[in-house]
Every structure is written in structure tokens, then in C-alpha cells.
PDB file of N, CA, C and O in Angstrom:
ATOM      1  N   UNK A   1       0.821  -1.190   0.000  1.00  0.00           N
ATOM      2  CA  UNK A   1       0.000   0.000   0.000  1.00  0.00           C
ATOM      3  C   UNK A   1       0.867   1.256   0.000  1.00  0.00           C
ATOM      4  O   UNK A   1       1.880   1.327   0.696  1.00  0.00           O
ATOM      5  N   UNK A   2       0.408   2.352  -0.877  1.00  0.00           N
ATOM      6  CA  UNK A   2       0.849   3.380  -0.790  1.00  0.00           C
ATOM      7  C   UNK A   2       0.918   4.081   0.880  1.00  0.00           C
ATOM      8  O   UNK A   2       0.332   3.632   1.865  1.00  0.00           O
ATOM      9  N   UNK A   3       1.802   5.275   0.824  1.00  0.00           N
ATOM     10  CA  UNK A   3       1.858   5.981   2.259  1.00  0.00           C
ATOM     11  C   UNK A   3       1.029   6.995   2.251  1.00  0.00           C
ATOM     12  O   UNK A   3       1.086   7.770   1.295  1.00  0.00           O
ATOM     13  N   UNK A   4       0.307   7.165   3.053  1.00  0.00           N
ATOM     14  CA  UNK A   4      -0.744   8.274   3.451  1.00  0.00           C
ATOM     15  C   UNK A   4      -0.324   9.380   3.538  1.00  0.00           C
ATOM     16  O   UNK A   4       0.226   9.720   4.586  1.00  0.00           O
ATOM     17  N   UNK A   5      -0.466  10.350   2.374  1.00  0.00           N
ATOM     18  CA  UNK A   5      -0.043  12.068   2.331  1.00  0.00           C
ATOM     19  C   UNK A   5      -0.585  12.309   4.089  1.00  0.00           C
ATOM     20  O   UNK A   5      -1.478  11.813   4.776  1.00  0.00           O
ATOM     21  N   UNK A   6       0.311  13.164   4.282  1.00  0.00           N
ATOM     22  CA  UNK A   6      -0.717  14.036   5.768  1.00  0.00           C
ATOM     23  C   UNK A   6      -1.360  15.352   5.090  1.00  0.00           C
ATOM     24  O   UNK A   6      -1.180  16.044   4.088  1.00  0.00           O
ATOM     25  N   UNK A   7      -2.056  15.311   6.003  1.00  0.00           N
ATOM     26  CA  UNK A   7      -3.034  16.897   5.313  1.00  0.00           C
ATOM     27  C   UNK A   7      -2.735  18.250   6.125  1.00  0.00           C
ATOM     28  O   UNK A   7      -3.215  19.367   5.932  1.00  0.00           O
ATOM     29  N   UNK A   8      -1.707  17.787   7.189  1.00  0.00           N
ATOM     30  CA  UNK A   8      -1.287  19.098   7.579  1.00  0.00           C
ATOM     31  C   UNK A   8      -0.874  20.063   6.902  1.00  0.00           C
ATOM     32  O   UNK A   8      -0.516  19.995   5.726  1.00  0.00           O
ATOM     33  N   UNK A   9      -0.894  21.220   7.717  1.00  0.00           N
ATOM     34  CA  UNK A   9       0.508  22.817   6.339  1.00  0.00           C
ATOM     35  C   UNK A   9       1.435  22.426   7.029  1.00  0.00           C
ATOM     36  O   UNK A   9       1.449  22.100   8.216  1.00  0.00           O
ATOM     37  N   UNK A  10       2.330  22.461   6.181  1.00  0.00           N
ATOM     38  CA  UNK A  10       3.887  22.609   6.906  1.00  0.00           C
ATOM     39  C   UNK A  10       3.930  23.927   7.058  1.00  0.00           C
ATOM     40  O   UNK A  10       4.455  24.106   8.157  1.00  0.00           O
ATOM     41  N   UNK A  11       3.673  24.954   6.573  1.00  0.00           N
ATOM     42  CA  UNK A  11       3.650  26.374   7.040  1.00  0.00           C
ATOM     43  C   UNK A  11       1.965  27.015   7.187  1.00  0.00           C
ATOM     44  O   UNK A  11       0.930  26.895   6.532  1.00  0.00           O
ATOM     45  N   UNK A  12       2.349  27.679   8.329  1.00  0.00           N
ATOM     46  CA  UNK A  12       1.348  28.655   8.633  1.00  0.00           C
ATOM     47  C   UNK A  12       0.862  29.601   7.625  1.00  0.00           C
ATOM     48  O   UNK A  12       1.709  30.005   6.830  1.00  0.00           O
ATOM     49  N   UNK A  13      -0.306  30.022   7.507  1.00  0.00           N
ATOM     50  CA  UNK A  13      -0.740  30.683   6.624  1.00  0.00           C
ATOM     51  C   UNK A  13      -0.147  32.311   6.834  1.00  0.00           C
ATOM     52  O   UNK A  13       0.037  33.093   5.900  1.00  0.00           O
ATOM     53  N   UNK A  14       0.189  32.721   8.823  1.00  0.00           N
ATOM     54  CA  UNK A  14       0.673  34.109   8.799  1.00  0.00           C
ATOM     55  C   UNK A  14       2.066  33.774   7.704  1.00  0.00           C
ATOM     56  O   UNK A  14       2.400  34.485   6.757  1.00  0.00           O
ATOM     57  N   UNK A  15       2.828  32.308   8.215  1.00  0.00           N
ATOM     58  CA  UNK A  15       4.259  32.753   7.633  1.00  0.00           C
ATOM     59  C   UNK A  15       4.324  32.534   6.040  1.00  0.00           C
ATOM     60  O   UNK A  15       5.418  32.555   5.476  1.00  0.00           O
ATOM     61  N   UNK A  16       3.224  32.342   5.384  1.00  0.00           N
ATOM     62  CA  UNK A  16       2.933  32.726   4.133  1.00  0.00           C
ATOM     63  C   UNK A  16       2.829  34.195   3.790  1.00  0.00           C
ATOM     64  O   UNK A  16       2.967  34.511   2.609  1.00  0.00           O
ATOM     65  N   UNK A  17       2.558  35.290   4.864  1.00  0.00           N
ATOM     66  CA  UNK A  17       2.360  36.481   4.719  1.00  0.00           C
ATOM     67  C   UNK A  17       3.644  37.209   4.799  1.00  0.00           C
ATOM     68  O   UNK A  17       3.962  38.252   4.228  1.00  0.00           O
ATOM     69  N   UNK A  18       4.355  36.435   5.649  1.00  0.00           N
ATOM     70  CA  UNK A  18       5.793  37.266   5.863  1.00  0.00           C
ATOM     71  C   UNK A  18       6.677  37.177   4.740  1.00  0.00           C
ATOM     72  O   UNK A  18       7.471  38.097   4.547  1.00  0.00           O
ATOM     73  N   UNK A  19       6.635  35.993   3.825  1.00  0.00           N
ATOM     74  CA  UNK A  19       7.383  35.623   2.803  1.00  0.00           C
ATOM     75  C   UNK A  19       6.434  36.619   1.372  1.00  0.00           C
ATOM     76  O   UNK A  19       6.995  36.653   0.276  1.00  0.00           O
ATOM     77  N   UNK A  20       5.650  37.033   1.465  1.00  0.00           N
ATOM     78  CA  UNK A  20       4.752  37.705   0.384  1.00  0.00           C
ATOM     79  C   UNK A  20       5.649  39.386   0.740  1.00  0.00           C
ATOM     80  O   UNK A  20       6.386  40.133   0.097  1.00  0.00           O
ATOM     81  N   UNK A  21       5.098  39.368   2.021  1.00  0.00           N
ATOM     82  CA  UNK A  21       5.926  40.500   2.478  1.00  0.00           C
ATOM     83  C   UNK A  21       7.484  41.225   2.082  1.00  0.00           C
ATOM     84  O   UNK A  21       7.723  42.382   1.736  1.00  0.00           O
ATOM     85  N   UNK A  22       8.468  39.993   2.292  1.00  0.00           N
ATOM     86  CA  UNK A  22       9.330  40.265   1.807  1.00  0.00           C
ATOM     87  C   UNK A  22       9.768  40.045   0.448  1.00  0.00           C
ATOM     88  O   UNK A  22      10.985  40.047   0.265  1.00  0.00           O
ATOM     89  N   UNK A  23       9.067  39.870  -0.459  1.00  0.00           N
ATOM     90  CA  UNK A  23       9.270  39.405  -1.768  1.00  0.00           C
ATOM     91  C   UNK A  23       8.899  40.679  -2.612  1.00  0.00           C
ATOM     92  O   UNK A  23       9.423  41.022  -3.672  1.00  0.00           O
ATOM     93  N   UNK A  24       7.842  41.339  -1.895  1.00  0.00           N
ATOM     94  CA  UNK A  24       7.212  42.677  -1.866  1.00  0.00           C
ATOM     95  C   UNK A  24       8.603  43.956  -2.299  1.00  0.00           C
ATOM     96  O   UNK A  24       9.098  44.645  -3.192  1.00  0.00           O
ATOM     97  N   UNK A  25       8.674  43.532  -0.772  1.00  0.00           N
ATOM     98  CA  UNK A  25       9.875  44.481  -0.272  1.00  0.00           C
ATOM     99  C   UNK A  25      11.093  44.588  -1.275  1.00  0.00           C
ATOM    100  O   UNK A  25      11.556  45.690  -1.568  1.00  0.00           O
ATOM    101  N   UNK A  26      11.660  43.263  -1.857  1.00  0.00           N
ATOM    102  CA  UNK A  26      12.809  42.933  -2.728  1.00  0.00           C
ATOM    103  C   UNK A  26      12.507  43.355  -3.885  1.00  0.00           C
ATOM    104  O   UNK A  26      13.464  43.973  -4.351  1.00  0.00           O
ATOM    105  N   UNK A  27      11.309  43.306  -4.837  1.00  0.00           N
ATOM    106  CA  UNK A  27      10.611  44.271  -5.373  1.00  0.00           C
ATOM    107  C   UNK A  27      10.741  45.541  -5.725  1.00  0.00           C
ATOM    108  O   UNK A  27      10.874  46.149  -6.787  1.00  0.00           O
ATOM    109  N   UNK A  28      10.661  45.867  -4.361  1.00  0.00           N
ATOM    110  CA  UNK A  28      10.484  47.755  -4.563  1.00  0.00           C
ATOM    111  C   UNK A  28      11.718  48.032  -4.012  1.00  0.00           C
ATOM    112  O   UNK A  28      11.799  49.259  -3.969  1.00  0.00           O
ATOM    113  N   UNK A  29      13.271  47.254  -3.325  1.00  0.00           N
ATOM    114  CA  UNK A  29      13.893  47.453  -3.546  1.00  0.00           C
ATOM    115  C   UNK A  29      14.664  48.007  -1.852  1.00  0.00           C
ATOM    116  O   UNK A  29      15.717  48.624  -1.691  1.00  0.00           O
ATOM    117  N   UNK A  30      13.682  47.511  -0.797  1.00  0.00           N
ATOM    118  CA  UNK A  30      14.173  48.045   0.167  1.00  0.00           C
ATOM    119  C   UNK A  30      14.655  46.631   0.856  1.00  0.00           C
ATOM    120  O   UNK A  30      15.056  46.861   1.996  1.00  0.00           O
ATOM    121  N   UNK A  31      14.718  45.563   0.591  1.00  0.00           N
ATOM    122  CA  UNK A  31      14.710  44.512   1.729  1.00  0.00           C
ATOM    123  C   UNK A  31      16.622  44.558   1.437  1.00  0.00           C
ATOM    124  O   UNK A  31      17.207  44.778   0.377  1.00  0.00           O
ATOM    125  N   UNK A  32      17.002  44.365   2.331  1.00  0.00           N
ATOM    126  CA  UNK A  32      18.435  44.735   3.183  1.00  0.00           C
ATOM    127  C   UNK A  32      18.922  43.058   3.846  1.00  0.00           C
ATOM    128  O   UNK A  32      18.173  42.537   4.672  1.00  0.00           O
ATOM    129  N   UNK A  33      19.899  42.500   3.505  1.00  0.00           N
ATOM    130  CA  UNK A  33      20.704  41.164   4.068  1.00  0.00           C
ATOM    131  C   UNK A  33      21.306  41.731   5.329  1.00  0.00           C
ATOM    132  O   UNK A  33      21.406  42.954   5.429  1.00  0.00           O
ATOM    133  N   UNK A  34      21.530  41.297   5.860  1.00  0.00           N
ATOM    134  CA  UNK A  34      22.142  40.813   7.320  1.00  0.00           C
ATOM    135  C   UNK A  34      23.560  41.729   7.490  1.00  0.00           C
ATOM    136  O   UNK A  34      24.041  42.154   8.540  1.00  0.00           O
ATOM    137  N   UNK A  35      24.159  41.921   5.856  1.00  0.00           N
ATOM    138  CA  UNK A  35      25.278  42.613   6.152  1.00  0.00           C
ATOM    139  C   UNK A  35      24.758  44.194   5.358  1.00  0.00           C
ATOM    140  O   UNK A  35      25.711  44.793   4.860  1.00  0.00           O
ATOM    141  N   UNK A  36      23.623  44.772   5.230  1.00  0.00           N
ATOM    142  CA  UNK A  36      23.389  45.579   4.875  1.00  0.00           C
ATOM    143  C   UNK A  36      23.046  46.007   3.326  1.00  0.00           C
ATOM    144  O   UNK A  36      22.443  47.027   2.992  1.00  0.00           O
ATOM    145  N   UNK A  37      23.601  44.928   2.405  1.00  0.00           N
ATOM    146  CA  UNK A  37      23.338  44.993   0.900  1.00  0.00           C
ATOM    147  C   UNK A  37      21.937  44.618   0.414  1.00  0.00           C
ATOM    148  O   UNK A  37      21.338  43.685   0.947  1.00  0.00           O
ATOM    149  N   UNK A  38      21.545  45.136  -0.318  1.00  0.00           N
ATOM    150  CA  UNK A  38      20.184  45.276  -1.043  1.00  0.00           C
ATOM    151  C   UNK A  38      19.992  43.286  -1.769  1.00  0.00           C
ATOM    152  O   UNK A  38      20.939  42.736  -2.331  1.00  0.00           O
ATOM    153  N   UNK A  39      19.272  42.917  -1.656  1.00  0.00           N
ATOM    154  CA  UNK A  39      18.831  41.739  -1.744  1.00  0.00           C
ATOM    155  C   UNK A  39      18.291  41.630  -3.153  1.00  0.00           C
ATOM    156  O   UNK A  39      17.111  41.891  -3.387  1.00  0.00           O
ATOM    157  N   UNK A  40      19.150  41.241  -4.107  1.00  0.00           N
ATOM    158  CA  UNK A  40      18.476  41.059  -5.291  1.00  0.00           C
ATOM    159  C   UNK A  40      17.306  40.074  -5.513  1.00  0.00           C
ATOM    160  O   UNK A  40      16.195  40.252  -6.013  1.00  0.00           O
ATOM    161  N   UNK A  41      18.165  38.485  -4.749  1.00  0.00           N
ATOM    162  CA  UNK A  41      17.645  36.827  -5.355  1.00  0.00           C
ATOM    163  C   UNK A  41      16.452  36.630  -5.032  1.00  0.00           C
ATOM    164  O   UNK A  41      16.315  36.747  -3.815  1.00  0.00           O
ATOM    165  N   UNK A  42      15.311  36.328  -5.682  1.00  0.00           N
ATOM    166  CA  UNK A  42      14.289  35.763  -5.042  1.00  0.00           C
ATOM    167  C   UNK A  42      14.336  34.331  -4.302  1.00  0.00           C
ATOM    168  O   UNK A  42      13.308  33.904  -3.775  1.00  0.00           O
ATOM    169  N   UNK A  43      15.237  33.776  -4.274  1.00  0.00           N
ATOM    170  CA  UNK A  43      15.688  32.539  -3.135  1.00  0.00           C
ATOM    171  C   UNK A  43      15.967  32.930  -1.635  1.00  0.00           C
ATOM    172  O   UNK A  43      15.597  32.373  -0.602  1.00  0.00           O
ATOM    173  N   UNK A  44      16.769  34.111  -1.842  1.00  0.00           N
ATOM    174  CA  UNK A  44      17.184  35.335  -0.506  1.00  0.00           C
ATOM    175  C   UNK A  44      16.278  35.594  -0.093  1.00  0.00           C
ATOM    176  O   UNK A  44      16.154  35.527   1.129  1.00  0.00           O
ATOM    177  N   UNK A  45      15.090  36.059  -0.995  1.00  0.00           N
ATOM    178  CA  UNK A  45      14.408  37.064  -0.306  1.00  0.00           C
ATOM    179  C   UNK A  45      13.445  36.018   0.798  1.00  0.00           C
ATOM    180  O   UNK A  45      13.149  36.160   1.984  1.00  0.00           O
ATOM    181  N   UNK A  46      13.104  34.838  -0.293  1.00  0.00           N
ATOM    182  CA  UNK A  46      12.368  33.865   0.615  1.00  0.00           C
ATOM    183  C   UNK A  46      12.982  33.347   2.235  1.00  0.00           C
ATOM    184  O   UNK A  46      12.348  33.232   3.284  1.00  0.00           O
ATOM    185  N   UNK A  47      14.129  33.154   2.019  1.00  0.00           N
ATOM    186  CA  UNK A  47      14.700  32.862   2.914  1.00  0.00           C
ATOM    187  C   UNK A  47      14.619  33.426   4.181  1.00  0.00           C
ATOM    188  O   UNK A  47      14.346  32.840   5.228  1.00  0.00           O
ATOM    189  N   UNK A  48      15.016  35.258   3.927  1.00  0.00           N
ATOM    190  CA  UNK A  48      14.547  36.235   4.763  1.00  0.00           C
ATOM    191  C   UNK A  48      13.305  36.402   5.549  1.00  0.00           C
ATOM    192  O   UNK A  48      13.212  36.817   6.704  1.00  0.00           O
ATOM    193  N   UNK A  49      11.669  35.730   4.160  1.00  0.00           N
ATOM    194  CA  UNK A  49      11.231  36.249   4.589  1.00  0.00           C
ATOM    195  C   UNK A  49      10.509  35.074   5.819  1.00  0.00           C
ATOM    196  O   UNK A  49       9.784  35.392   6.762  1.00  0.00           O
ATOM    197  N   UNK A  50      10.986  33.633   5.438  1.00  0.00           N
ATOM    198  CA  UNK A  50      10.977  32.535   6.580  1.00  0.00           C
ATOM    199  C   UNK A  50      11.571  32.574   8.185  1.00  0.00           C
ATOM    200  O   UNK A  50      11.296  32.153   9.308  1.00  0.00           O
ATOM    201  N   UNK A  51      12.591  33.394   7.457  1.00  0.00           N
ATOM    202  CA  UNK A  51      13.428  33.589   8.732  1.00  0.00           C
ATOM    203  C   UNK A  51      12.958  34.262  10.194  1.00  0.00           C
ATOM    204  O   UNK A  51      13.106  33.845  11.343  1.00  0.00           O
ATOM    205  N   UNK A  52      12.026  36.063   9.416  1.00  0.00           N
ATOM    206  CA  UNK A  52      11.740  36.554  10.091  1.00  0.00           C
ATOM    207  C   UNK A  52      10.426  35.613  10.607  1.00  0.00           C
ATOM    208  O   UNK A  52      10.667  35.336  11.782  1.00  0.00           O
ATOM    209  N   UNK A  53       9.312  35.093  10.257  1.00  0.00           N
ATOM    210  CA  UNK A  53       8.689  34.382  10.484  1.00  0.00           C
ATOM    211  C   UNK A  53       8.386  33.416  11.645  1.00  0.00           C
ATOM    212  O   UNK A  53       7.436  33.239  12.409  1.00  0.00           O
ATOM    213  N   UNK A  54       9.957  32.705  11.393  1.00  0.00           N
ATOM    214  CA  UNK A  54      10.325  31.738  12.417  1.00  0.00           C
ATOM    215  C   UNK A  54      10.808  32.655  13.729  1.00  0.00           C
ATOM    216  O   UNK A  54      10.331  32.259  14.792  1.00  0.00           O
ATOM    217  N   UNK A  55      11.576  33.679  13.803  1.00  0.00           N
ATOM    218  CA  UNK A  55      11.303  34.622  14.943  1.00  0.00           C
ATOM    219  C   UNK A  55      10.633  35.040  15.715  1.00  0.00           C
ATOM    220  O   UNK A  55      10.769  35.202  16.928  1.00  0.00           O
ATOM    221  N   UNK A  56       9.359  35.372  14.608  1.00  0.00           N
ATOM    222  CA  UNK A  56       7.901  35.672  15.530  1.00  0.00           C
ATOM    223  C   UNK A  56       6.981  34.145  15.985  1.00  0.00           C
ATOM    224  O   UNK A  56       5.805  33.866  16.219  1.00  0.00           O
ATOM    225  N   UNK A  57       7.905  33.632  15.954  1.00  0.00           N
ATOM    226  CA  UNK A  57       7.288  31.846  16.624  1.00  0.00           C
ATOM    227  C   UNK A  57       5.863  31.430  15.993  1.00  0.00           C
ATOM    228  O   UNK A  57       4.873  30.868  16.463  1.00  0.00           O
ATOM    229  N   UNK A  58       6.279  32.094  14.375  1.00  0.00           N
ATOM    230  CA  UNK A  58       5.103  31.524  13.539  1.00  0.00           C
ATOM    231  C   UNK A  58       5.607  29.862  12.896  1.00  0.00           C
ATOM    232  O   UNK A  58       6.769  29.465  12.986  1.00  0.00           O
ATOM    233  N   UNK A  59       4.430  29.011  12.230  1.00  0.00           N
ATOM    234  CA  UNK A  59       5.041  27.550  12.464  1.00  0.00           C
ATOM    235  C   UNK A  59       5.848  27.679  10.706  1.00  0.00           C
ATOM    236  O   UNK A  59       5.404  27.844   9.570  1.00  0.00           O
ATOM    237  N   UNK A  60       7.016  27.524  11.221  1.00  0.00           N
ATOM    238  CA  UNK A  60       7.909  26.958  10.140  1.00  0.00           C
ATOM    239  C   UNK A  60       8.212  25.796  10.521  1.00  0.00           C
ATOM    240  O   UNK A  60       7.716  25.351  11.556  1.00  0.00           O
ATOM    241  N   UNK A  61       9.053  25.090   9.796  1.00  0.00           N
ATOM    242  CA  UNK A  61       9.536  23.756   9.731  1.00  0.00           C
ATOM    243  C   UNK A  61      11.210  24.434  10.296  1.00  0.00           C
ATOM    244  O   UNK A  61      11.593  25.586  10.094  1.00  0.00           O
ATOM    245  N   UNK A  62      11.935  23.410  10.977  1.00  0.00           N
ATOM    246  CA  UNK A  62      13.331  24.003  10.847  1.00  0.00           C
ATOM    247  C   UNK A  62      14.257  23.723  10.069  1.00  0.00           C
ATOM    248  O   UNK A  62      14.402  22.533   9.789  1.00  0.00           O
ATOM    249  N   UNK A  63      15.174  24.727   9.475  1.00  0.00           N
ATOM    250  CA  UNK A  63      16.163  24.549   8.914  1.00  0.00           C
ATOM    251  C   UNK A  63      16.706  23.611   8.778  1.00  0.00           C
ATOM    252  O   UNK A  63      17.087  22.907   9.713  1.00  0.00           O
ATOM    253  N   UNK A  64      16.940  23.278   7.141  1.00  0.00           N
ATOM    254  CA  UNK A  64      18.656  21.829   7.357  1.00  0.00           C
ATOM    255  C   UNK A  64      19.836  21.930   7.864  1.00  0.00           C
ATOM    256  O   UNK A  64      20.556  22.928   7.835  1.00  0.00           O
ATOM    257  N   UNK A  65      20.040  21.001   8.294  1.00  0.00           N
ATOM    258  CA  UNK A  65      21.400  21.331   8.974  1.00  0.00           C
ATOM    259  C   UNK A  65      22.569  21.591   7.957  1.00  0.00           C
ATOM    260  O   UNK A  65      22.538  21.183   6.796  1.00  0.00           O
ATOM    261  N   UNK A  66      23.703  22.381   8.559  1.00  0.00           N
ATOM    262  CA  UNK A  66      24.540  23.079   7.875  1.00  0.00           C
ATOM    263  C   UNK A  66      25.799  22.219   7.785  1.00  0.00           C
ATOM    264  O   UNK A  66      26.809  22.631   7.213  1.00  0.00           O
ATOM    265  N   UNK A  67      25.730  21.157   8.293  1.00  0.00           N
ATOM    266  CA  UNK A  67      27.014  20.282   8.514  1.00  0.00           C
ATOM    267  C   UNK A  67      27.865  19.785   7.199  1.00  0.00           C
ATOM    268  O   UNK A  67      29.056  19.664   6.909  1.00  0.00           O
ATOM    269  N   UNK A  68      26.027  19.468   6.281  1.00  0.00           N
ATOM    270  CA  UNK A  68      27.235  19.261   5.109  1.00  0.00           C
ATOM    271  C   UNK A  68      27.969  20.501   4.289  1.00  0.00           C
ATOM    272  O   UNK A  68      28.865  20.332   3.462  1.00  0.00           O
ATOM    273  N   UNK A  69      27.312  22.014   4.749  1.00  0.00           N
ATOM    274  CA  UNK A  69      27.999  23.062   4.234  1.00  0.00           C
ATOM    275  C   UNK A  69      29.554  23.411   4.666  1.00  0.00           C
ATOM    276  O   UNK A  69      30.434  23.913   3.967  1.00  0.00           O
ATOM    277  N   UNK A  70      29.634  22.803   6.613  1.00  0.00           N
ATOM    278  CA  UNK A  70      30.885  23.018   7.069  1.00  0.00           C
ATOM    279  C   UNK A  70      31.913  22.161   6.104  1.00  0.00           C
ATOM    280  O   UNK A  70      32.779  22.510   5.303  1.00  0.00           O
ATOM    281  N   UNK A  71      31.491  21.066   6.484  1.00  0.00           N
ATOM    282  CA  UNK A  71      32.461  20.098   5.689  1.00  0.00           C
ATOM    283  C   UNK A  71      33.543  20.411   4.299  1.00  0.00           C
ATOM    284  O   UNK A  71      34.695  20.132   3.968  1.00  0.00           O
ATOM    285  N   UNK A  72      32.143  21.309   3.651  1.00  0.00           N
ATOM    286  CA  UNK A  72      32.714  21.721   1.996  1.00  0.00           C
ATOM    287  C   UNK A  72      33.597  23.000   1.974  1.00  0.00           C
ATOM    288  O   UNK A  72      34.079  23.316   0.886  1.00  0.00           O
ATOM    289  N   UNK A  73      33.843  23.720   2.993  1.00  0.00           N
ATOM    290  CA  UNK A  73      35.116  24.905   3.049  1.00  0.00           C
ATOM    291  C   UNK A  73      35.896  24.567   2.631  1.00  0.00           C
ATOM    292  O   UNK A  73      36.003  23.343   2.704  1.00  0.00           O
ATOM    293  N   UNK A  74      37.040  25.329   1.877  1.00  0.00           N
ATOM    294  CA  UNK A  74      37.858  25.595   1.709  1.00  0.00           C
ATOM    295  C   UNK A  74      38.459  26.949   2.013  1.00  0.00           C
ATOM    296  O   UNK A  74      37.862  28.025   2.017  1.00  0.00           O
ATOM    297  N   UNK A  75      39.891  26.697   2.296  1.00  0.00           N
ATOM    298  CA  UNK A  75      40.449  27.978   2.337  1.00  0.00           C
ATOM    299  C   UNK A  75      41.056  28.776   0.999  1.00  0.00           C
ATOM    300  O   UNK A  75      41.594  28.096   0.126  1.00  0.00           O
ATOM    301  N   UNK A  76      40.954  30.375   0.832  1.00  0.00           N
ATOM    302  CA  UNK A  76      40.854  30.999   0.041  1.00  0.00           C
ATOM    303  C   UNK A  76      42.502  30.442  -1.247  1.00  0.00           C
ATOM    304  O   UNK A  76      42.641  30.583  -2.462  1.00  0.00           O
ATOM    305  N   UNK A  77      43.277  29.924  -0.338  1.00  0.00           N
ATOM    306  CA  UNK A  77      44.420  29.888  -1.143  1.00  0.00           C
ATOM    307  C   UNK A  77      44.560  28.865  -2.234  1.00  0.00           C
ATOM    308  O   UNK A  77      45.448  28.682  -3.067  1.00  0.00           O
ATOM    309  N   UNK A  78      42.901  27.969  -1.877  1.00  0.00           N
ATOM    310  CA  UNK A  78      43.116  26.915  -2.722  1.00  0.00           C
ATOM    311  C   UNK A  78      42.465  27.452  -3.722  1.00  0.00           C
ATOM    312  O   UNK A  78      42.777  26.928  -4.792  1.00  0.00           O
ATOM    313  N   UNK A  79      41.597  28.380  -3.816  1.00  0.00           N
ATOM    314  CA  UNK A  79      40.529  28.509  -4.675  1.00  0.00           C
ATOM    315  C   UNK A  79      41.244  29.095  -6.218  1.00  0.00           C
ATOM    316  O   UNK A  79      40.577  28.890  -7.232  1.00  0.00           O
ATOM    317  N   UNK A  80      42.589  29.814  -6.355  1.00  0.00           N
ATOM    318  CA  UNK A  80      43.324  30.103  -7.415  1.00  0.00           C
ATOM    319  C   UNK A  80      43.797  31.003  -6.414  1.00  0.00           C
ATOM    320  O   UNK A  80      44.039  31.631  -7.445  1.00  0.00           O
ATOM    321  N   UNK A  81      44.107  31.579  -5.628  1.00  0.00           N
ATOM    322  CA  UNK A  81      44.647  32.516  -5.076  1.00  0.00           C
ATOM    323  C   UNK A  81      44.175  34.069  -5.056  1.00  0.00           C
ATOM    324  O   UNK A  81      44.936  35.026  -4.912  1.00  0.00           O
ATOM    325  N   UNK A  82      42.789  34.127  -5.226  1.00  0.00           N
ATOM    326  CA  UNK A  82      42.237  35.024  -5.655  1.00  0.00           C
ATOM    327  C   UNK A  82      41.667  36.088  -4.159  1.00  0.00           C
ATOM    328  O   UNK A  82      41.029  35.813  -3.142  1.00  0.00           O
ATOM    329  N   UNK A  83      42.243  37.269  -4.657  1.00  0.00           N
ATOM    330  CA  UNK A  83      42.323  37.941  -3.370  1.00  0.00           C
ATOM    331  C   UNK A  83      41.126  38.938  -3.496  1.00  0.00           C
ATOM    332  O   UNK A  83      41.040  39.562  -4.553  1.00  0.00           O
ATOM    333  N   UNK A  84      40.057  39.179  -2.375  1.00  0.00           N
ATOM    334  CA  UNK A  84      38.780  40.247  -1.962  1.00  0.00           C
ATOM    335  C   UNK A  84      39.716  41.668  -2.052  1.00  0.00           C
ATOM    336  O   UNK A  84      40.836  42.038  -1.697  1.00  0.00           O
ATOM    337  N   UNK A  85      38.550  42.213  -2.747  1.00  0.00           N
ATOM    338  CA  UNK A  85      39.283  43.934  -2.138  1.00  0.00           C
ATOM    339  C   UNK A  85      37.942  43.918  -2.125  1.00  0.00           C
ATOM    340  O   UNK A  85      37.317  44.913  -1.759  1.00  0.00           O
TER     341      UNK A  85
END
């Protein structure tokens, strides 16, 4: 036998509003990243606008874990030697 879909939301309908919200915002050009730069991506903006969401202890799901992101660092010297200004 097949597995039984659940009929729950995985998201709340407010934190559907917060993500409209900020998609809004990225839009017209005001939504701002973490380090202050203007947020082009609509992947970003979603992200943002989950984020704030999950702050206001609206129901998100939680985040994947980042472990397999640690793992994949490298340091800058391997990358060609290519230096930030």
C-alpha cells in the first residue's frame, strides 16, 4: 500500500504572509541582508522572509542542517589565489 499524504501545512498561513511580504519588499527594492546589501535573489528574499517568520514563533519547519555546508570549506588559497578587495 501506498503511504498516506498528511493533510497538515507545513507552514502557517501568517508565515505565508511574511514571505509575500518580503518578496514585496525585494521588489520595490528596500529589503536589506544581514550585512546591509540590497537583496536582489528571489531565493534570498524567501529565505529572509521565513526567517523573520520563524522569529515571531510563527510555524515553520526548521532549517537543514549546515554540517554538510561546514564540511565543503575551503580555504581561500586553494581557490586560485584570488584575493577580496
Amino acid at each position: 500500500m501506498a503511504a498516506k499524504k498528511s493533510s497538515r501545512r507545513k507552514y502557517s498561513e501568517s508565515a505565508s504572509k511574511d514571505v509575500e511580504s518580503a518578496m514585496r519588499r525585494r521588489k520595490k527594492g528596500t529589503l536589506k541582508s544581514g550585512s546591509g546589501r540590497k537583496v536582489k535573489s528571489r531565493k534570498q528574499a524567501i529565505a529572509i522572509g521565513l526567517s523573520e517568520a520563524r522569529s515571531k514563533g510563527k510555524k515553520v519547519p526548521r532549517k537543514k542542517s549546515s554540517s554538510r555546508r561546514s564540511s565543503s570549506k575551503r580555504s581561500s588559497s586553494k581557490r586560485g589565489g584570488r584575493k577580496r578587495s
